[in-house]
MIDOSE-1310 file (N, C-alpha, C; in nm, 2 decimals, decimal comma, always signed):
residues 175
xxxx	+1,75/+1,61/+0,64/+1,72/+1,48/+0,58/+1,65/+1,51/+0,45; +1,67/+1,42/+0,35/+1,67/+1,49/+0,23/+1,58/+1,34/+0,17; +1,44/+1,38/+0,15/+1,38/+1,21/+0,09/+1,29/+1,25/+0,00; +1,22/+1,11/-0,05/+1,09/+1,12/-0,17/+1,01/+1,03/-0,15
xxxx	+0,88/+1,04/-0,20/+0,73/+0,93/-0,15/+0,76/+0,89/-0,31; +0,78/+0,76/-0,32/+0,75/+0,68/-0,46/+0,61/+0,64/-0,43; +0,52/+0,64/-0,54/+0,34/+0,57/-0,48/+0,30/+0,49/-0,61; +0,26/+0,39/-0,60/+0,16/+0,36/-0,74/+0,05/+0,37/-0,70
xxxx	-0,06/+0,42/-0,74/-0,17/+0,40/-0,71/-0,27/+0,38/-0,82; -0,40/+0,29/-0,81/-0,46/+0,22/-0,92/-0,60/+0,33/-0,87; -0,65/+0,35/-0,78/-0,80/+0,41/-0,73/-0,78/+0,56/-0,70; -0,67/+0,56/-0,67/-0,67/+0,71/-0,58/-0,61/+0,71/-0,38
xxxx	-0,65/+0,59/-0,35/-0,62/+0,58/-0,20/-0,47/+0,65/-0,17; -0,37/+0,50/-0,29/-0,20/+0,54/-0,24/-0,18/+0,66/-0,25; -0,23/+0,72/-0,36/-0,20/+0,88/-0,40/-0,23/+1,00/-0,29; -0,32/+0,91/-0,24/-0,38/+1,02/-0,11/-0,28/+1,05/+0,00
xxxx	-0,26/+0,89/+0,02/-0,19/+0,91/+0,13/-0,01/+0,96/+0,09; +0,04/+0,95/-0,01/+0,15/+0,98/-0,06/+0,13/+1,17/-0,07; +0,05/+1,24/-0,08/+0,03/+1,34/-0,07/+0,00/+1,42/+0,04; -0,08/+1,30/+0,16/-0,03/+1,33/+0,30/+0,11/+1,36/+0,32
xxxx	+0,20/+1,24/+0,33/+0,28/+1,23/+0,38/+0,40/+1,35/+0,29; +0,37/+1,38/+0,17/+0,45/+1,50/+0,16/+0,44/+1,63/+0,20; +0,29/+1,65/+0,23/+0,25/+1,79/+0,34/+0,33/+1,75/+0,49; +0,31/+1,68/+0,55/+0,41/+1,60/+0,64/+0,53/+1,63/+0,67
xxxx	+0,59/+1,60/+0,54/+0,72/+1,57/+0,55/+0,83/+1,72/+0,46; +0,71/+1,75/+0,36/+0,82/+1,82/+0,29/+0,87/+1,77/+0,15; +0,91/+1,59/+0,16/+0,91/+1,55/+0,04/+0,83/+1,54/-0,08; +0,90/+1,56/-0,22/+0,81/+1,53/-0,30/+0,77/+1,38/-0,35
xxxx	+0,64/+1,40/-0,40/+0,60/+1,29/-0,42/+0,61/+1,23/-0,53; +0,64/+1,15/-0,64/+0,65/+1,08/-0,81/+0,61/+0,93/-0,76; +0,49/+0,94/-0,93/+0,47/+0,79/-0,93/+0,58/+0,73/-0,93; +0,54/+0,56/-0,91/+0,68/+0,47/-0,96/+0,74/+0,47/-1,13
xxxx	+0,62/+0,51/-1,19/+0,63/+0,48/-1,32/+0,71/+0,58/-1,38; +0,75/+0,71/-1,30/+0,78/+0,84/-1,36/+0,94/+0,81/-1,32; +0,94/+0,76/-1,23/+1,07/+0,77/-1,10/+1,15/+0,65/-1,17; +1,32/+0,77/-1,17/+1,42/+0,74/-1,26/+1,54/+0,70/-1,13
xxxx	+1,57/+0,58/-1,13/+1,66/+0,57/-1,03/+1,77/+0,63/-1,03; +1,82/+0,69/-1,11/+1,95/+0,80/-1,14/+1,88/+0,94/-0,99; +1,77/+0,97/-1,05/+1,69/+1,08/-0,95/+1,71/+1,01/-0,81; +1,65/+0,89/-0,78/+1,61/+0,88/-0,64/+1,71/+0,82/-0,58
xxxx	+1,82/+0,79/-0,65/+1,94/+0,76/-0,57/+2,00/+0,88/-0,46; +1,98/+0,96/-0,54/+1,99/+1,15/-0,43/+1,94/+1,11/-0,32; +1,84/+1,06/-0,27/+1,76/+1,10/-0,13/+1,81/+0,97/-0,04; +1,84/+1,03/+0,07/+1,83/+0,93/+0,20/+1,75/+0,87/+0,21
xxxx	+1,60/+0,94/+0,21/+1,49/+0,84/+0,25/+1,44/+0,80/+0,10; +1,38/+0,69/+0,14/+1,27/+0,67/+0,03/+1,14/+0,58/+0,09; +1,07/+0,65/+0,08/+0,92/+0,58/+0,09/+0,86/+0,54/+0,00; +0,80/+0,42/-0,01/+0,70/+0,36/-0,11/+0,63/+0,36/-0,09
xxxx	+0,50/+0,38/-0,18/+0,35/+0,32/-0,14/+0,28/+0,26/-0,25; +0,19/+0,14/-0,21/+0,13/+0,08/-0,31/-0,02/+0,01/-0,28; -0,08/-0,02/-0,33/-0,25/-0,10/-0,30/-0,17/-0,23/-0,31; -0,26/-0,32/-0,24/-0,28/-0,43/-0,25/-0,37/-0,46/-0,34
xxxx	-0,29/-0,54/-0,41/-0,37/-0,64/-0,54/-0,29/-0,78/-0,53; -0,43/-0,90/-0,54/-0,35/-1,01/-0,54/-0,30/-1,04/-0,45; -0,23/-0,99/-0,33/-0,15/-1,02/-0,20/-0,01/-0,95/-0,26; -0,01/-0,86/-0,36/+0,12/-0,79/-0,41/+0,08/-0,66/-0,38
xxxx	+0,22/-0,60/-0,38/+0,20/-0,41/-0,34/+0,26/-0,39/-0,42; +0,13/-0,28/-0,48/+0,18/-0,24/-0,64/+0,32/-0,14/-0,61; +0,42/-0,14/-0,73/+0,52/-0,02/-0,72/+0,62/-0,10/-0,66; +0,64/-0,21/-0,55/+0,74/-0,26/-0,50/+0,84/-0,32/-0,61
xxxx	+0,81/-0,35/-0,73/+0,89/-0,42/-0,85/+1,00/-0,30/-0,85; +0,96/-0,13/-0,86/+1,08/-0,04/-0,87/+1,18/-0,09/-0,73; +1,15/-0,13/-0,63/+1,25/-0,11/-0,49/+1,37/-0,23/-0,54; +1,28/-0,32/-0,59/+1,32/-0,48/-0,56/+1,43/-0,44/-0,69
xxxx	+1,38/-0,39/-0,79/+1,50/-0,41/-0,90/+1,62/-0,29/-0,85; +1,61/-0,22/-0,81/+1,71/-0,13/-0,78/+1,75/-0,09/-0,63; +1,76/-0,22/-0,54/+1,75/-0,19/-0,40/+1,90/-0,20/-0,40; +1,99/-0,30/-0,49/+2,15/-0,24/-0,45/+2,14/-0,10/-0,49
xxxx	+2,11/-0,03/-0,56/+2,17/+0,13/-0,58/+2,09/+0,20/-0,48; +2,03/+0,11/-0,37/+1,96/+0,21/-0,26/+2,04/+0,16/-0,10; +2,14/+0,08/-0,15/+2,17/+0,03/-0,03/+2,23/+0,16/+0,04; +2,18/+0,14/+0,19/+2,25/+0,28/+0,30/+2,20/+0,38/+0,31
xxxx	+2,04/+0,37/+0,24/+1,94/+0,44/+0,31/+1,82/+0,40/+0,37; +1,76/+0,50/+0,43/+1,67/+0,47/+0,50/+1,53/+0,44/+0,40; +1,49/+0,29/+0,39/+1,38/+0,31/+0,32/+1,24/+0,25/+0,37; +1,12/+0,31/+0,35/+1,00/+0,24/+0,40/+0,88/+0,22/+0,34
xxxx	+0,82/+0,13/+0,35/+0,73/+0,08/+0,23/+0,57/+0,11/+0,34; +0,49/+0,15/+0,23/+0,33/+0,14/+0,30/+0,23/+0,07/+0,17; +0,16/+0,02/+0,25/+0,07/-0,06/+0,15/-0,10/-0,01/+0,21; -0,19/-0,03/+0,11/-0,33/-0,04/+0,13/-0,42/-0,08/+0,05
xxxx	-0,55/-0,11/+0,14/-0,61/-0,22/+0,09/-0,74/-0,17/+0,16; -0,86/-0,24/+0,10/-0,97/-0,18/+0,16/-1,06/-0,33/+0,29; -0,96/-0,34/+0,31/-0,97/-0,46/+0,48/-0,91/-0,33/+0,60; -0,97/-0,39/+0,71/-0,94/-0,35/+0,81/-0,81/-0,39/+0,87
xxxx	-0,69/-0,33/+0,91/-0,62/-0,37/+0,96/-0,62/-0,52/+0,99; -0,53/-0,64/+1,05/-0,56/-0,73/+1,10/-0,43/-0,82/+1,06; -0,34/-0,80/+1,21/-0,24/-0,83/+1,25/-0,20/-0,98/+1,12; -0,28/-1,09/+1,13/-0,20/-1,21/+1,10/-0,21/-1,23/+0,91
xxxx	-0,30/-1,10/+0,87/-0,32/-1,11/+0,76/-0,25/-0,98/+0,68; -0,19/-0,91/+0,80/-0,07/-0,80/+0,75/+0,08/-0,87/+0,75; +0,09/-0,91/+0,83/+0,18/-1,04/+0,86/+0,23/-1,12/+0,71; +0,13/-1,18/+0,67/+0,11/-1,25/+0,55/+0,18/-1,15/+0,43
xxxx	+0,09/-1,10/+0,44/+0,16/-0,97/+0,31/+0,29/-0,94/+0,28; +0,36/-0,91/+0,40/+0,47/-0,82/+0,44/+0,51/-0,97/+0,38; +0,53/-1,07/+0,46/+0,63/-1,16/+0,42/+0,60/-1,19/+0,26; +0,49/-1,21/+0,21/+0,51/-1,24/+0,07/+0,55/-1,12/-0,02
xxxx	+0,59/-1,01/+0,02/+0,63/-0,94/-0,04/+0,79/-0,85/-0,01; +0,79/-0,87/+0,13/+0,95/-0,78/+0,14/+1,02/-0,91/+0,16; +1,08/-0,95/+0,08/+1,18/-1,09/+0,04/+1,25/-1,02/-0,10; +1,38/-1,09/-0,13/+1,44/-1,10/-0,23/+1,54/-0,94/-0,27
xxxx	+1,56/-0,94/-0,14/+1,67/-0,82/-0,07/+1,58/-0,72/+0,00; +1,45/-0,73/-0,02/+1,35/-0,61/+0,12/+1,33/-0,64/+0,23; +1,43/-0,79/+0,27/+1,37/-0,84/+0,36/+1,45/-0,72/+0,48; +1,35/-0,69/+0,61/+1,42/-0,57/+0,73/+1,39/-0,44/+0,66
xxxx	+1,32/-0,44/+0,57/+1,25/-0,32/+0,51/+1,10/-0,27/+0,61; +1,09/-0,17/+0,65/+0,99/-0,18/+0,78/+0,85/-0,13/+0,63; +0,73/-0,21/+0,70/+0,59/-0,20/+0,58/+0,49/-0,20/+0,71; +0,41/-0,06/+0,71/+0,31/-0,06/+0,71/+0,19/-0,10/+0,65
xxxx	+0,07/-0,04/+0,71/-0,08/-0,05/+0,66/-0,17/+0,02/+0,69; -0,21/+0,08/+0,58/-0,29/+0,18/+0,55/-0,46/+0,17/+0,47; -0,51/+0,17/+0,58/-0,68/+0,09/+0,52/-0,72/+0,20/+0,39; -0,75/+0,17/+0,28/-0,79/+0,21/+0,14/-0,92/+0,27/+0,12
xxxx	-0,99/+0,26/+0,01/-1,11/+0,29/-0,03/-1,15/+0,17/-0,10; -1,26/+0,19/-0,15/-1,36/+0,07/-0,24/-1,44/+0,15/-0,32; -1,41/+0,11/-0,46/-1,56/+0,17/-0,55/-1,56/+0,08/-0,63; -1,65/-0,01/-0,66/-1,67/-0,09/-0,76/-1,71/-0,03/-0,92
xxxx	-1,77/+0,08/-0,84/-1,80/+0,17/-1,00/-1,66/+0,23/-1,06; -1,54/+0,28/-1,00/-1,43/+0,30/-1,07/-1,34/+0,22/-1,10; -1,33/+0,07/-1,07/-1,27/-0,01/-1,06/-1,27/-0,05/-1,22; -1,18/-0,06/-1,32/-1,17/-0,10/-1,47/-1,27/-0,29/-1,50
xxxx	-1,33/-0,30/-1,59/-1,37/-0,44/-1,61/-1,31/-0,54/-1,52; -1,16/-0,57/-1,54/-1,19/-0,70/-1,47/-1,13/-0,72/-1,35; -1,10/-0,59/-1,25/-1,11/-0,61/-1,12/-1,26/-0,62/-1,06; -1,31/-0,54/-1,13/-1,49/-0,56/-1,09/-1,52/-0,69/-1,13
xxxx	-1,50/-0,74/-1,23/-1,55/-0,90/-1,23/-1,48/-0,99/-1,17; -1,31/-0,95/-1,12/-1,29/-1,04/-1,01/-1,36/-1,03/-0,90; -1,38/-0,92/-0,80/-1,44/-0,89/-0,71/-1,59/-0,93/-0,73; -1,68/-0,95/-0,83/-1,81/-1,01/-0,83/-1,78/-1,15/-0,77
xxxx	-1,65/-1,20/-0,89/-1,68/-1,33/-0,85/-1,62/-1,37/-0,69; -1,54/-1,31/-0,68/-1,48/-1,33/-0,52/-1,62/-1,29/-0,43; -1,65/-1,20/-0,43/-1,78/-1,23/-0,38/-1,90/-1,33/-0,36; -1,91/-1,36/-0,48/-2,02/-1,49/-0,45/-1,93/-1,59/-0,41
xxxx	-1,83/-1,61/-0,42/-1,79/-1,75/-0,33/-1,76/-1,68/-0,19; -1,75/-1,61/-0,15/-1,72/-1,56/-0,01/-1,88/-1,64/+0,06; -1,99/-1,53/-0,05/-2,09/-1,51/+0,00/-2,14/-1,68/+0,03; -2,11/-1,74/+0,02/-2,16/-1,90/+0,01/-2,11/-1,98/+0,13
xxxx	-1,97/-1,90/+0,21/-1,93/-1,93/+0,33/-2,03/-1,89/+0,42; -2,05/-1,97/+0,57/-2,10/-1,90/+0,66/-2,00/-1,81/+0,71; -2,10/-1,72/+0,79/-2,02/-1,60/+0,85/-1,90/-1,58/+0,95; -1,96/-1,68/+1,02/-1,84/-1,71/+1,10/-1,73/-1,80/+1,10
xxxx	-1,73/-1,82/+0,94/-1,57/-1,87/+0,86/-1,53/-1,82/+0,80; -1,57/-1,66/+0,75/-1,49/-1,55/+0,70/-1,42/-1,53/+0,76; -1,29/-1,50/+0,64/-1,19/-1,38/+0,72/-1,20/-1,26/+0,73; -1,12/-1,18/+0,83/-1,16/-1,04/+0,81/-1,20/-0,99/+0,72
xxxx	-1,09/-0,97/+0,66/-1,14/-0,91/+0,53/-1,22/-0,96/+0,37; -1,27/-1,11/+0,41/-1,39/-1,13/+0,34/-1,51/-1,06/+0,41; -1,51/-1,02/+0,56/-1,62/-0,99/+0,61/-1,65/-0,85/+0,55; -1,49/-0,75/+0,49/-1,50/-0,63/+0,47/-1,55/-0,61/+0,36
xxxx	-1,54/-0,70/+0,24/-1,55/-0,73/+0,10/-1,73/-0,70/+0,10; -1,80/-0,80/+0,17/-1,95/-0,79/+0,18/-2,00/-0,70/+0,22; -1,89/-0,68/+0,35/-2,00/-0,53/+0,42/-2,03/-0,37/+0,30; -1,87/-0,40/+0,20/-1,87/-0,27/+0,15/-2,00/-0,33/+0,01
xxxx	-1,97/-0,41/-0,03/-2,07/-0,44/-0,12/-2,08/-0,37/-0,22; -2,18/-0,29/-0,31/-2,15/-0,22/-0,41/-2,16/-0,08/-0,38; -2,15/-0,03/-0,30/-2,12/+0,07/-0,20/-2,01/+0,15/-0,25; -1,99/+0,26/-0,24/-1,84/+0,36/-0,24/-1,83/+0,40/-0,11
xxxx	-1,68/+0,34/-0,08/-1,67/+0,37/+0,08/-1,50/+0,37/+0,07; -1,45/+0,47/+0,14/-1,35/+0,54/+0,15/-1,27/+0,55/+0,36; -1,21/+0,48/+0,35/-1,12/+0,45/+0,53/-1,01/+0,52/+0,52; -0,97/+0,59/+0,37/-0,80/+0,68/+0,40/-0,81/+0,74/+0,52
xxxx	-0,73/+0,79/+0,59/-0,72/+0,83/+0,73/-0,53/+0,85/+0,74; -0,53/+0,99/+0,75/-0,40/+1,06/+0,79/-0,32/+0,96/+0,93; -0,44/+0,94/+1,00/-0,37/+0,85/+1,10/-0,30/+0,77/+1,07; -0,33/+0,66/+0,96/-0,29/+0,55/+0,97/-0,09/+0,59/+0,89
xxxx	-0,06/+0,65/+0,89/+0,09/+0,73/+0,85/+0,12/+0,75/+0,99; +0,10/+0,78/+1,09/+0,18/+0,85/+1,17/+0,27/+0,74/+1,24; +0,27/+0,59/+1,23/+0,40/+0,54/+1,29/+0,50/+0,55/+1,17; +0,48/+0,56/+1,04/+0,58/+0,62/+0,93/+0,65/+0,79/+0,97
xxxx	+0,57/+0,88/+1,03/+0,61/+0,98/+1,09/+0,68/+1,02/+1,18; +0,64/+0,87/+1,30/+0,72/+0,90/+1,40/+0,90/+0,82/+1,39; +0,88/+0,75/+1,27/+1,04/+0,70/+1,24/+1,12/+0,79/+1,17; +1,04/+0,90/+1,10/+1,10/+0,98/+1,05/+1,15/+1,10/+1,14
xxx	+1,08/+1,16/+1,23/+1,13/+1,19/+1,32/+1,16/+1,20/+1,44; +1,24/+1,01/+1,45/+1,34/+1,04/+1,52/+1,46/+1,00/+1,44; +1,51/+1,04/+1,33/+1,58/+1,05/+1,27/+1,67/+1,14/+1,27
């Protein structure tokens, strides 16, 4: 089997785990930005990976524009975010994003990191401000992952974890 890890990553998380999974696997790994669909049409597999921003996974714009020249392989998407897993709010995701030919595209989740200190101007000033309105909810009308938002706070805190790849592993081999 012959494949490649596409990743965008904005912090460092996707990149991590995209570099897991080519110790893994064997495949090489290229950003989305580098990755020439003439190239990636070669491989059977293709894996994507991207953060969550917004309720979008970054890098999925390369799948979505060139998924007819991918039709009849095996492809699979991972995303991460610095929330804790949580079934109805991965749910969410997946659907707002594998539509418009990804739809039967299998997408995991992969818990991220948080630095507010490396984060560029105005994801840090979204995140201030998303914070203070969180912070104005009571507690037990957060969502998960408002709850994660506060706990990390201005804190540097890092959940990449090899684990969270291995049901992407076990598809690959049983292949």
């Amino acid at each position: 089997m012959k494949g490649i890890i596409l990743y965008q990553s904005k912090y460092g998380a996707t990149q991590k785990y995209a570099q897991w999974l080519s110790e893994e696997t064997g495949f090489p790994c290229i950003e989305t930005k580098r990755a020439q669909i003439s190239d990636v049409r070669q491989y059977d597999t293709i894996i994507l990976g991207g953060g969550i921003y917004a309720s979008g996974i970054a890098g999925l714009s390369f799948l979505k524009k060139n998924i007819e020249a991918l039709r009849g392989r095996q492809i699979l998407v991972f995303c991460d975010g610095a929330s804790p897993y949580e079934e109805k709010g991965f749910q969410a995701i997946a659907a707002h994003n594998m539509k418009g030919g990804l739809e039967g595209i299998p997408c995991f989740y992969c818990r991220g990191a948080w630095d507010m200190e490396a984060m560029n101007i105005l994801d840090r000033s979204l995140c201030k401000m998303l914070k203070k309105a969180v912070a104005r909810k009571a507690p037990n009308e957060c969502e998960p992952w408002e709850q994660a938002l506060m706990e990390a706070g201005d804190r540097k805190c890092d959940w990449t974890d090899p684990k969270y790849l291995e049901p992407i592993l076990k598809i690959l081999k049983e292949e």
